[in-house]
N, C-alpha and C positions, 0 to 999 in steps of 0.2 A: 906433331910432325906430319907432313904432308909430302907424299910419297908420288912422286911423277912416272909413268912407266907405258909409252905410247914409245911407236915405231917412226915418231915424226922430230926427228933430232933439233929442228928449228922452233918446232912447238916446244917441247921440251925444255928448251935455254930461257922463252920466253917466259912459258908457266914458272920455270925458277927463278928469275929475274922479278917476275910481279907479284910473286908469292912469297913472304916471310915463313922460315923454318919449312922450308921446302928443301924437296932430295930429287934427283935425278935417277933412278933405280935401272938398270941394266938384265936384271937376273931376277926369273919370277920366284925363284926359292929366299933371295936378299928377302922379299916381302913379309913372308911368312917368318923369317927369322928375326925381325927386326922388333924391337920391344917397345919403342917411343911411336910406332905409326898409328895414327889415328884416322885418317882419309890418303882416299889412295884414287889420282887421278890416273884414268887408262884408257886405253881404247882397243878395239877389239884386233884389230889390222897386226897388233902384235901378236901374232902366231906362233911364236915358241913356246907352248903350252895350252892344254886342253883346258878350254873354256869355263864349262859347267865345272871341271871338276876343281881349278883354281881358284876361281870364285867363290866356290864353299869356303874352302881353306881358309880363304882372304876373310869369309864372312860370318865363320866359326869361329874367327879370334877377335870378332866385332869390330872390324874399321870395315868404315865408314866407303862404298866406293861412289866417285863418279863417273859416270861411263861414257864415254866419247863414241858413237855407231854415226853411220853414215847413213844411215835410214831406218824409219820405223818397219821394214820388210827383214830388216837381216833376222837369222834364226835366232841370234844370241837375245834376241830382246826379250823372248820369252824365257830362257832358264835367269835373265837378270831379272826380269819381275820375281818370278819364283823364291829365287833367293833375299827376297826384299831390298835390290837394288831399284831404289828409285830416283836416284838422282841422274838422270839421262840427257845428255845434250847430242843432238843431232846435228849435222853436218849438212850446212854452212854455220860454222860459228867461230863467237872472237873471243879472244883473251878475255875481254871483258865479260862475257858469257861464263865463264870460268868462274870469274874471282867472284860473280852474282852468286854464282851456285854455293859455293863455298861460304858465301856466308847467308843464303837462303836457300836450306834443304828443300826438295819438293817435297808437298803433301801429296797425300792419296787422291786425292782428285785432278790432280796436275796429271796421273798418267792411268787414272779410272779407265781413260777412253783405250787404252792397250791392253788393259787388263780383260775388257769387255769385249773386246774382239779376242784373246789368246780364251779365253773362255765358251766366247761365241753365245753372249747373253745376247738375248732382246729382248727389247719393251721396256729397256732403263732409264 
């Protein structure tokens, strides 16, 4: 089951419309209580609840998220690495961008270059 839960009502109908065994989720606690979810499409913009600490929630009961951010500046991108959220799509993006994601997880090299700046390596 595949859990939709962004602040974009049009996005929302869309991702459930193109997506089989998909939910439209309202309430970030519905998440945590839900026992068939296994990917949980979101994005940060929805603000009725604190970030870092839903996200664990989300990510102690092992599903799966994809994160919807509007830039690789926003703060959230560094407690989602942390959390080993790596499946991240940045804004401008299409449905189609979605349904990719969803069925190719990003690897660690896909967001290495995020990692290496929230860490502040050189010479990599």
């Amino acid at each position: 089951m595949i859990l939709i839960f962004t602040d974009n009502e049009q996005l929302n109908k869309d991702i459930s419309r193109k997506i089989k065994d998909s939910r439209i989720v309202y309430y970030a606690d519905y998440i945590l209580e839900e026992k068939e979810a296994d990917t949980l499409i979101v994005s940060v913009q929805n603000n009725k609840y604190n970030f870092k600490d839903f996200m664990f929630k989300v990510r102690d009961k092992n599903i799966r998220v994809i994160l919807l951010l509007e830039n690789a500046e926003q703060k959230e991108l560094r407690d989602a690495l942390l959390l080993g959220i790596y499946d991240i799509i940045f804004d401008p993006f299409t449905l189609e961008d979605i349904c990719k994601k969803i069925d190719t997880p990003s690897a660690f090299s896909d967001i290495a270059k995020y990692i290496k700046d929230i860490m502040e390596l050189e010479n990599i």
